[in-house]
N, C-alpha and C positions, 0 to 999 in steps of 0.2 A: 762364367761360372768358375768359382775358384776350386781348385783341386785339391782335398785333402791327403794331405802325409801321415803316413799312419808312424808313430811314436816311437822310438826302442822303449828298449825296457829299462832303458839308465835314464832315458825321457820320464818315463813314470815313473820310478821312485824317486827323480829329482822333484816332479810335481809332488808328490806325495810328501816327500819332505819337507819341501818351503811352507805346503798350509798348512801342518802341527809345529811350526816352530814355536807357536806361544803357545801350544796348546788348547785342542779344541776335539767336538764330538766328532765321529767316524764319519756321517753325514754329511757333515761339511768338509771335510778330505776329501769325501767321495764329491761330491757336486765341484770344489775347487779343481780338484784334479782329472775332473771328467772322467769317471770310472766307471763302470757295470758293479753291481755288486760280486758277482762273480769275480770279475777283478780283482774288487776292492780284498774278499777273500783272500784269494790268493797272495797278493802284496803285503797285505799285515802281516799273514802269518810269518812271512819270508824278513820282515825289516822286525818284525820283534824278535822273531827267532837269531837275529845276527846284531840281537841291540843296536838298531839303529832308528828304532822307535821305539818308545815307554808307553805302556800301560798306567793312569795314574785315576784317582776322581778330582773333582772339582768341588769348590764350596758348598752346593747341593747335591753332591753325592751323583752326580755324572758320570758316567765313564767317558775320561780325555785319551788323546793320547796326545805326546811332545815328542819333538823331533831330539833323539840325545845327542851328548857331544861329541858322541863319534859319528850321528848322523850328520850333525856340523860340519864336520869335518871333512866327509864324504861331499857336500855341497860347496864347501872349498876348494876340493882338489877338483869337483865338477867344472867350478869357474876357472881354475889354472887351467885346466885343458882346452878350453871354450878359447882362451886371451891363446894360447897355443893355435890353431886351429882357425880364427878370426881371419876374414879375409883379409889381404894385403892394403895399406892405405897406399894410396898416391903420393909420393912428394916433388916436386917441381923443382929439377935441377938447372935446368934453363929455360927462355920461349918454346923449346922444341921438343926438349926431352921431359919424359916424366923415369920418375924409379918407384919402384913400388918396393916399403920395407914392412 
């Protein structure tokens, strides 16, 4: 049986972000990102309120939301920290020795 890891909260709003980046219905955040609606409450309120999600509609009058470019942003410095933080690779200095950088 595998063991579920329960998420931070920089874990959720990085899910939350990656699935509006093209823009799309609350629904499908919430389903992409695995959320409770309760959650999903909370989260919006907190990423629209720090503009790092838009409110917008779509060509039938939808309500989207898109991930903005400060959201971007925030999902950039995500991945700088992530490439920080990456376990160490192996490299083979000789038969015997390994170094890990």
């Amino acid at each position: 049986m595998q063991k579920l890891k329960n998420r931070s909260k920089l874990d959720i709003i990085h899910d939350i972000l990656v699935s509006a980046t093209g823009g799309v219905k609350k629904t499908h955040i919430m389903a992409k990102a695995n959320l409770s609606s309760e959650q999903m409450n909370f989260y919006f309120n907190t990423l629209l309120h720090h503009s790092l999600l838009d409110a917008g509609r779509d060509p039938e009058n939808n309500q989207i939301y898109r991930t903005t470019h400060k959201g971007v942003r925030f999902l950039q410095c995500c991945a700088n920290i992530k490439s920080l933080i990456a376990p160490a690779a192996p490299v083979r200095v000789n038969q015997s020795e390994l170094l890990y950088l």
